[in-house]
C-alpha positions as CSV (number, residue, x, y, z in Angstrom):
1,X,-62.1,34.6,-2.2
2,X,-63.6,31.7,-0.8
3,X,-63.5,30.1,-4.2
4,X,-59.9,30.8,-4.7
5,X,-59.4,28.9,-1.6
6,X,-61.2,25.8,-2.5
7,X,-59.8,26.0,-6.1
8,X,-55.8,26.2,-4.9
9,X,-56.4,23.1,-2.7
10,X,-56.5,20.6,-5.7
11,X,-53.2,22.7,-7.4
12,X,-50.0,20.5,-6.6
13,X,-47.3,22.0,-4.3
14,X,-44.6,23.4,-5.5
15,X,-42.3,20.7,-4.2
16,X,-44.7,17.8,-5.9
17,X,-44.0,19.7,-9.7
18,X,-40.4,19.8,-8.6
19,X,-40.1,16.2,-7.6
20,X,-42.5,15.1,-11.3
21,X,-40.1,17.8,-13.1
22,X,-36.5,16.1,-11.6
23,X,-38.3,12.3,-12.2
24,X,-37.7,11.5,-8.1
25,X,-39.0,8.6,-7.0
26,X,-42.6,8.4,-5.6
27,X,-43.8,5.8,-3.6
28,X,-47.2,4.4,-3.7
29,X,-49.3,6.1,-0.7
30,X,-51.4,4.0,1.4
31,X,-55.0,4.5,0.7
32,X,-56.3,4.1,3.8
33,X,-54.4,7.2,5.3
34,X,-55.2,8.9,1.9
35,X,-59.2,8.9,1.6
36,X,-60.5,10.1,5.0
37,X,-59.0,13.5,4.4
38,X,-60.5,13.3,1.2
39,X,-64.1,13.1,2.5
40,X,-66.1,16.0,3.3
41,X,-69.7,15.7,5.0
42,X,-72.2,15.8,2.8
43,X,-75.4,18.0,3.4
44,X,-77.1,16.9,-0.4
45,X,-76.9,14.7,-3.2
46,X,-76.7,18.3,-5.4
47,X,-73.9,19.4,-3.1
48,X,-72.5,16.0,-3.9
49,X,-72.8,16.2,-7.4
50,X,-71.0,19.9,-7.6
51,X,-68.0,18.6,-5.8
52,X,-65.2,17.5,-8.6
53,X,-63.4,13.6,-8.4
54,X,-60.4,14.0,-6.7
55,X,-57.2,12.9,-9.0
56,X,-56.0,9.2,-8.7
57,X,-53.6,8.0,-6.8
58,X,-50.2,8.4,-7.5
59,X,-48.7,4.7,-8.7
60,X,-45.3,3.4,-7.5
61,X,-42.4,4.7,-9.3
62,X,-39.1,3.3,-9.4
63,X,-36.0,4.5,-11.2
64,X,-33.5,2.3,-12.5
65,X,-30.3,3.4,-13.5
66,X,-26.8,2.4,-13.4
67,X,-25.5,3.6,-11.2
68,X,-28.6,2.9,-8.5
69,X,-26.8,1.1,-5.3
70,X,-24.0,4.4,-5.2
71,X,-24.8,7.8,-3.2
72,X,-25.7,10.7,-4.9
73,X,-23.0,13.1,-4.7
74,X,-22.8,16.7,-5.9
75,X,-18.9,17.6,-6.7
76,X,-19.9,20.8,-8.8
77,X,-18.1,24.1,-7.0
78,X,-19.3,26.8,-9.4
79,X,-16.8,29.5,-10.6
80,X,-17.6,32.0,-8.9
81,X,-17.2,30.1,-5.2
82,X,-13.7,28.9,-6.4
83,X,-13.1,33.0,-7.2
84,X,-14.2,33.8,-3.7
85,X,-11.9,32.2,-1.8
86,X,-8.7,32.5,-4.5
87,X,-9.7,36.2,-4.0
88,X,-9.8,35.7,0.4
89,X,-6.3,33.9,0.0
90,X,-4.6,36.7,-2.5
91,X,-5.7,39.8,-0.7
92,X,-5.4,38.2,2.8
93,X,-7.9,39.8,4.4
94,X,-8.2,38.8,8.6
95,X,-5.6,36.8,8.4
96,X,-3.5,35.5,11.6
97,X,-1.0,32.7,10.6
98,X,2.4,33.7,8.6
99,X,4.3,31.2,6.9
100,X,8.2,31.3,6.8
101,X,9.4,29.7,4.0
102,X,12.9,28.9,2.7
103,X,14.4,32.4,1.4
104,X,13.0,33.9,4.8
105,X,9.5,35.3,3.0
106,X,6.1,35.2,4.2
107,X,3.1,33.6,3.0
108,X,0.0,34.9,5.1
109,X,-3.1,32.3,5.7
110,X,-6.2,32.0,7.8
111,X,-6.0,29.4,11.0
112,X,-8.9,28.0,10.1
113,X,-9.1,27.2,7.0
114,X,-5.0,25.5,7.4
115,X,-6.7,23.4,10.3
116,X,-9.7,22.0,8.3
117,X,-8.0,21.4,5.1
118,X,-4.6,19.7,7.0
119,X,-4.9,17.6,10.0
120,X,-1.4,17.8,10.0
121,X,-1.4,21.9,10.1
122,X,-4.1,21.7,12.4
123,X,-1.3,20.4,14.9
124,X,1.2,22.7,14.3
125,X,-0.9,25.5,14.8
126,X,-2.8,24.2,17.9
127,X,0.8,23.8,19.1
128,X,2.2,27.7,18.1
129,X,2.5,30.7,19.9
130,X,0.4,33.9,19.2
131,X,2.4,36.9,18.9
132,X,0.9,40.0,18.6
133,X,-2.3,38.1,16.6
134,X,0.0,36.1,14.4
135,X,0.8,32.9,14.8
136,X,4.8,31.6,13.0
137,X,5.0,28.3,11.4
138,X,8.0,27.2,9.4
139,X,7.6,25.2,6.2
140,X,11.8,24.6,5.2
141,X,13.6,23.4,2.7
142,X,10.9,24.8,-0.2
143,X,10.8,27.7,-2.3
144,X,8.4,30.1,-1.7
145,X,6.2,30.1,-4.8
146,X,5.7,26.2,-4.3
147,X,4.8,27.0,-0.9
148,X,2.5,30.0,-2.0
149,X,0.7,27.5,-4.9
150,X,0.1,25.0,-1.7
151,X,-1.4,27.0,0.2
152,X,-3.7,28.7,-2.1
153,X,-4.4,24.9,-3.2
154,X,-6.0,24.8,0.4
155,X,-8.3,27.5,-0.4
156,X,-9.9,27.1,-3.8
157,X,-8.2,24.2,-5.0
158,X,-7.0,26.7,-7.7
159,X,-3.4,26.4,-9.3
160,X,-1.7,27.3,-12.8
161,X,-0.8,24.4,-14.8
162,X,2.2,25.7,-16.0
163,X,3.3,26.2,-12.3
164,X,2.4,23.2,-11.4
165,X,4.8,21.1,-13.8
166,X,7.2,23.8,-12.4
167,X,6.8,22.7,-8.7
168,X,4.7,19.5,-9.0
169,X,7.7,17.6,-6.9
170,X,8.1,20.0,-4.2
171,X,3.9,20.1,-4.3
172,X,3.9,15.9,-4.3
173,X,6.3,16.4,-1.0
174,X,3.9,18.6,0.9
175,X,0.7,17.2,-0.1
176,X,2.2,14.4,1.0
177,X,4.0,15.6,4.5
178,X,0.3,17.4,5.3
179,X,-2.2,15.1,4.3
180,X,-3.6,17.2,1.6
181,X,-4.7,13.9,-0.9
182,X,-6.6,16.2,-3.0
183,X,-3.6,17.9,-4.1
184,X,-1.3,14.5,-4.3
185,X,-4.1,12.9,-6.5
186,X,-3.3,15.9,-8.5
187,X,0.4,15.7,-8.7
188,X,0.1,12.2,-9.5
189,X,-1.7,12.3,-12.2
190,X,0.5,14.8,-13.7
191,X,3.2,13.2,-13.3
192,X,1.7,9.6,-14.8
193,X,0.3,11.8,-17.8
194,X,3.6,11.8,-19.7
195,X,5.7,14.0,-17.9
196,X,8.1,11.4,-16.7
197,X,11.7,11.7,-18.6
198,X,15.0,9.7,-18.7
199,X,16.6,12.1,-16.6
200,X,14.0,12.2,-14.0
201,X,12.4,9.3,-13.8
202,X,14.8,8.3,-10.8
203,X,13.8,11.3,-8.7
204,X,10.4,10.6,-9.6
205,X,10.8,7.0,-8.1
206,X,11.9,7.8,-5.2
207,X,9.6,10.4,-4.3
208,X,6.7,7.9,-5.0
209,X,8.2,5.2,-2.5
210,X,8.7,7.8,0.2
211,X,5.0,9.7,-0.4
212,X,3.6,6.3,-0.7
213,X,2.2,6.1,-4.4
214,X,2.6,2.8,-5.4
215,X,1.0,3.0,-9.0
216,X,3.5,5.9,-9.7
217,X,6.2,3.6,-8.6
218,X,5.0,1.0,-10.8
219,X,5.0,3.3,-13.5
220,X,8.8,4.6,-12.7
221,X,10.0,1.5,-12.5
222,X,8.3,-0.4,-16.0
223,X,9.7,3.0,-17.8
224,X,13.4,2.1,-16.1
225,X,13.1,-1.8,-17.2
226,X,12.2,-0.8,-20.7
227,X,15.1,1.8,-21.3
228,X,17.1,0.8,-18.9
229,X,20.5,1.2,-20.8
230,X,19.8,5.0,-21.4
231,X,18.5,5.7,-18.1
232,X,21.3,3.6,-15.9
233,X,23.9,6.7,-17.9
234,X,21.9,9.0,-16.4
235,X,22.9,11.4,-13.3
236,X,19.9,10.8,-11.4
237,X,21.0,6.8,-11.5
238,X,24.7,7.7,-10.7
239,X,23.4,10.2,-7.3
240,X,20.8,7.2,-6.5
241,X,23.5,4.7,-6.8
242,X,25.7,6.2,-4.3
243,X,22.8,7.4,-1.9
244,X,20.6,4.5,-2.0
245,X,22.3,1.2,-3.0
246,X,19.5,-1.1,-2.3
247,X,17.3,0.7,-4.8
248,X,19.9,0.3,-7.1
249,X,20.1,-3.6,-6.6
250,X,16.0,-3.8,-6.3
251,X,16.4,-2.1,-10.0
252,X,18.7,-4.5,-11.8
253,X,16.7,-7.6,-10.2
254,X,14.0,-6.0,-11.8
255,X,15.5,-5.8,-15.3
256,X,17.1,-9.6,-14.9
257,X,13.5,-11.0,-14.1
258,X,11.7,-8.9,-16.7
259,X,14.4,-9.9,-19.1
260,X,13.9,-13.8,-18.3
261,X,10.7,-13.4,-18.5
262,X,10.7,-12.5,-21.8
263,X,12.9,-15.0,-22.9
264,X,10.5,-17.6,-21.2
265,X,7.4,-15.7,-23.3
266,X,9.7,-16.1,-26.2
267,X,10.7,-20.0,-26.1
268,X,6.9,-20.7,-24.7
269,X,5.9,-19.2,-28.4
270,X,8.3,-20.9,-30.5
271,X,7.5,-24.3,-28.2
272,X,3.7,-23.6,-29.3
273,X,4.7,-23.1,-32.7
274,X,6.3,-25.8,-33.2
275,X,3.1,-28.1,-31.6
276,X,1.1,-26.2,-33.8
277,X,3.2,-27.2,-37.1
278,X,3.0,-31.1,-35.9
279,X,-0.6,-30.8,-35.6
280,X,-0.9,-29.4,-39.1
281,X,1.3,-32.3,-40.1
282,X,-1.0,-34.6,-38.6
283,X,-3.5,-32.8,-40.4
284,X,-1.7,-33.1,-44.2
285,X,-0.9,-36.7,-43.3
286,X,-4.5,-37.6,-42.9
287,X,-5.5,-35.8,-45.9
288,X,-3.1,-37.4,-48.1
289,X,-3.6,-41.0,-47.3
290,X,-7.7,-40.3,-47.8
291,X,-8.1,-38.2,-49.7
292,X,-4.7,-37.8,-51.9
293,X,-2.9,-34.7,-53.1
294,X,-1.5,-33.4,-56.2
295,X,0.5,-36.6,-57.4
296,X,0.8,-39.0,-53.9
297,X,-2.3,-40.5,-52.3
298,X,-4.4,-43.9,-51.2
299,X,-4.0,-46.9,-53.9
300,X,-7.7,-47.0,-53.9
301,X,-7.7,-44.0,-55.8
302,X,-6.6,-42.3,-58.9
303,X,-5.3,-38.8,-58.8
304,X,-6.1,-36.2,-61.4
305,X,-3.6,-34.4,-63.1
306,X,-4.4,-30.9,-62.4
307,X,-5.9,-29.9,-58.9
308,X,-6.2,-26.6,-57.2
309,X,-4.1,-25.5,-54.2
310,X,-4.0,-27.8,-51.0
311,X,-5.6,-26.1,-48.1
312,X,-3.3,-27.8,-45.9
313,X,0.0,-25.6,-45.2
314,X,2.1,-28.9,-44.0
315,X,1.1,-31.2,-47.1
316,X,3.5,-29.7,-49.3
317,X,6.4,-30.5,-47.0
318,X,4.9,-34.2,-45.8
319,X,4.9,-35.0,-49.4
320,X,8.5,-35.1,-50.1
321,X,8.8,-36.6,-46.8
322,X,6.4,-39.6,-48.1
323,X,7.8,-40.0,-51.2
324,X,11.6,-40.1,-49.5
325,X,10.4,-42.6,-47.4
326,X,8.7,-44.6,-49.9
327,X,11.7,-44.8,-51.6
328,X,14.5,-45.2,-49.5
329,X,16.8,-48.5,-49.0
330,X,17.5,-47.8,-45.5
331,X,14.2,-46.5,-43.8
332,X,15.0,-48.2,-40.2
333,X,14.4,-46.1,-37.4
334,X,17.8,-44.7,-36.4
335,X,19.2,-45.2,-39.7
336,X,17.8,-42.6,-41.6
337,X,17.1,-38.9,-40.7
338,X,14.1,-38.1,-42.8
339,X,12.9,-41.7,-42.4
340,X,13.2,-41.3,-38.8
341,X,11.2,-37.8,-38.4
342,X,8.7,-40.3,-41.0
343,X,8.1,-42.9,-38.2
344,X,7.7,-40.3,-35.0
345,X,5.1,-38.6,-37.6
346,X,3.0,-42.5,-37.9
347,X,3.2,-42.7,-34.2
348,X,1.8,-39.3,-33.0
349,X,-1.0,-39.7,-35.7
350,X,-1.3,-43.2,-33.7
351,X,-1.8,-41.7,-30.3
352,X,-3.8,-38.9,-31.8
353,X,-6.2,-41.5,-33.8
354,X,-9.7,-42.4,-32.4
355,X,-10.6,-45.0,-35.3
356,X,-7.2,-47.4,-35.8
357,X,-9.4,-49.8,-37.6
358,X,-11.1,-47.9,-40.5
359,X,-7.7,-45.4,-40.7
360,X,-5.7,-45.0,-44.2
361,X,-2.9,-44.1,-42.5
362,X,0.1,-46.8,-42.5
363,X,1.6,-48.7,-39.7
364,X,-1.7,-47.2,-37.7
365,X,-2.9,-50.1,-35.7
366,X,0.8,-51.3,-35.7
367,X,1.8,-48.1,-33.3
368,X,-1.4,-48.8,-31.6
369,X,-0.5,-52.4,-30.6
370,X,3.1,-51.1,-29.9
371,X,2.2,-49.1,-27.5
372,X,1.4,-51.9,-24.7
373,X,5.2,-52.5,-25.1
374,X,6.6,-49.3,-24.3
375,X,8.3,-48.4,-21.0
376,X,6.7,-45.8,-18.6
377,X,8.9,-43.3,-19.3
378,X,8.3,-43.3,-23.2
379,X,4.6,-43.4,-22.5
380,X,4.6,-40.1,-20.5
381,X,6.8,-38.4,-22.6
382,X,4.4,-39.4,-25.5
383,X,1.6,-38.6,-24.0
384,X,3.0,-35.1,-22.9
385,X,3.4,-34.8,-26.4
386,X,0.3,-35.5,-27.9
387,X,-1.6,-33.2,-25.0
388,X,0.7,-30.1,-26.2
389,X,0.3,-30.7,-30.0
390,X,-3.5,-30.4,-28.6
391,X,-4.0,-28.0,-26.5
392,X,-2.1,-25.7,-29.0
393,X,-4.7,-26.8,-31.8
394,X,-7.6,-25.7,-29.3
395,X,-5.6,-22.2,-28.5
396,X,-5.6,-21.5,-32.2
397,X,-9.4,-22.7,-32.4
398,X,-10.4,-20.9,-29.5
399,X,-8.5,-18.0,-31.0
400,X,-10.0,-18.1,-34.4
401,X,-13.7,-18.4,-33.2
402,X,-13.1,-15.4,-30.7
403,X,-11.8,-13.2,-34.3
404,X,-14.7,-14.8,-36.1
405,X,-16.8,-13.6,-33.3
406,X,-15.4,-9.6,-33.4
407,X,-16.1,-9.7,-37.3
C-alpha cells in the first residue's frame, strides 16, 4: 500500500492530462519554487540510488492562433437545453403573467424569465398588479400567434421558419419595442436574405427607419433606386405617399442623385477613353516616324513590302491622317479639318516628348520652342491635357499589371 502511494505521486493529475489533451497553454514554472519539494532527506547513497529522476521541467508553451487577442466564448446551447425550455413555455407550468393580445386571447409566461430576457418587460411587470397570482399585461395591435412565436422566442430562442416569414414584421416591431436584439438580428437577416419584393419593400423601409436598422434601410432604399419605375406604381408607394410625404421627396432625391451619378460615371469613362485613344495615337505616331509601318515611314528608311500586323491599334487610322496631311494644298491650322486634328497631334507629342533633339517626329522642337510664346491660359489647358492623356495610360498600366498579377 505504501508503494502504491509513492508510485501515484509521480502519475500526472487528471487536470494536467486534460490541459496536455486540449493543447492549453503552460507556463514555464519557476525552478526555485519547484525543486525543494522535490528533495527528500537522504539517509544513504543506496537509498539515493533507488529513488527514480524526477521528469523535467515543463518548457514554456505558447499558442498562436488567429484569433489570439479575442475572448473565448462558448455560444453552443445543446438541443436538448433549447427542448427544455420550448417544453416549460408550451406546457406553462408555474406560470404567473398572462398576456392579452389583440383578439382578446391569452398567452401565459413566467415573470422571470419576461424580466431577464426584456428590460423593457421587466418594467411593465414591476409596474402590474397581482391578481389572484397573475399578473395582466397588454401587448395590442398584434395577432396572437406573432405574439405567441415572441414569446417563446424569449424562452429557447426557438421559432418555425415558415412562421417567421409569416409574422417576421410584426416580430421586427416587438423585438424592437422590447429590446429583444437577438430576435431583431434575426428578423433582419430574413428580411436582407431575399425576401424583400416590389410590393413591400416600402413597408419594409419604413419599419427599418422607425426600429432603427440602418443597413436594412440601405438595402430598401438601393432596391427602390434601381426599380424605381415599377415600385413608384406600387400601393405601398401610393399609402406612403399620402402618409409620409417627406419619405416620398427623400426617395426621388435619391433616384435624381443616383441617376446623376451615373451619368457622371458614364461621361468620366468616355472622357478616359477618349485620353486613352490620344495616348495610343501618340504611341502610333512615334512608331511610324522611327520605325515605319506598312507603306509610310522615316526617309532614312526603306519599307518592305509585306509586313505583319501593326501592334499599334491607332497606327492604322494616323496613317491616313499622315498621308492626308502630306498631301494636302491647304494644311494651315484652321483651314483644314484633318490637318488641323494633324497639328494638335505634333503638339501633344511635343509636350509629351522627353528627347526634342534626337526625335523623328516633325515640327518636334518647333512646338517645343513655341511653347514660350503661348499665353497662360493655353498653357494650362495644355498641360491639363497632357496629365489626363497620362494618368489614363498609368490606369490602364496599373490595371494590366494587377490582371497579369491574378494570372
Amino acid at each position: 500500500m505504501a508503494s502504491l502511494a509513492i508510485d501515484s505521486a509521480w502519475l500526472p493529475s487528471p487536470s494536467e492530462s486534460l490541459c496536455r489533451s486540449l493543447n492549453v497553454c503552460v507556463e514555464e514554472a519557476n525552478p526555485a519554487d519547484i525543486l525543494p519539494a522535490l528533495e527528500a532527506p537522504m539517509s544513504s547513497v543506496s537509498d539515493n540510488c533507488n529513488i527514480p529522476k524526477p521528469p523535467p521541467l515543463p518548457s514554456k508553451v505558447r499558442m498562436r492562433t488567429k484569433y489570439s487577442k479575442r475572448p473565448l466564448e462558448c455560444s453552443l446551447v445543446p438541443k436538448e437545453t433549447k427542448n427544455t425550455w420550448d417544453k416549460l413555455f408550451k406546457e406553462g407550468y408555474g406560470v404567473d403573467v398572462c398576456i392579452i393580445t389583440k383578439d382578446k386571447s391569452c398567452v401565459l409566461a413566467h415573470s422571470n424569465i419576461l424580466s431577464i430576457a426584456s428590460p423593457v418587460l421587466s418594467n411593465i411587470l414591476s409596474r402590474s398588479k397581482v391578481k389572484h397570482g397573475m399578473r395582466y399585461i397588454k401587448i395590442p395591435g398584434v395577432p396572437h400567434d406573432a405574439i405567441f412565436m415572441f414569446i417563446r422566442f424569449l424562452y429557447s430562442s426557438c421559432y418555425e421558419e415558415e412562421e417567421l416569414r409569416k409574422f417576421v414584421l410584426h416580430l421586427l416591431v416587438l423585438s424592437h419595442s422590447y429590446s429583444v436584439l437577438p430576435l431583431k438580428r434575426v428578423c433582419i437577416c430574413l428580411l436582407e436574405q431575399g425576401w424583400l419584393t416590389r410590393e413591400n419593400v416600402i413597408d419594409v423601409l419604413q419599419l427599418a427607419k422607425n426600429c432603427d436598422a440602418p443597413r436594412l434601410a440601405f438595402i430598401c432604399v438601393r432596391m427602390i433606386v434601381k426599380d424605381f419605375k415599377s415600385i413608384s406604381s406600387t400601393e405601398g408607394w401610393k399609402v406612403m405617399k399620402r402618409a409620409n410625404p417627406a419619405l416620398e421627396q427623400e426617395l426621388v432625391e435619391s433616384v435624381v442623385e443616383a441617376d446623376s451619378r451615373k451619368q457622371e460615371r458614364q461621361r468620366k469613362m468616355e472622357e478616359k477613353k477618349v485620353y486613352l485613344q490620344l495616348y495610343e495615337a501618340m504611341e502610333a505616331l512615334l512608331h511610324i516616324c522611327k520605325d515605319g509601318c506598312r507603306t509610310i515611314g522615316p526617309r532614312d528608311k526603306v519599307l518592305k513590302g509585306s509586313q505583319v500586323t501593326c501592334n499599334f491599334p491607332a497606327c492604322k487610322g494616323l496613317e491616313t491622317l499622315v498621308r492626308h496631311f502630306s498631301n494636302c494644298k491647304t494644311r494651315v491650322p484652321g483651314g483644314c479639318v484633318h490637318c488641323k486634328r494633324m497639328w494638335q497631334l505634333l503638339e501633344l507629342h511635343s509636350r509629351m516628348c522627353n528627347e526634342p533633339d534626337s526625335c523623328k517626329v516633325p515640327l518636334c522642337r518647333h512646338f517645343k520652342e513655341k511653347m514660350q510664346q503661348q499665353s497662360k491660359k493655353d498653357e494650362t489647358k495644355w498641360k491639363l491635357l497632357v496629365s489626363k492623356v497620362i494618368a489614363a495610360k498609368n490606369a490602364v498600366g496599373s490595371f494590366s499589371s494587377r490582371r497579369s498579377c491574378l494570372s
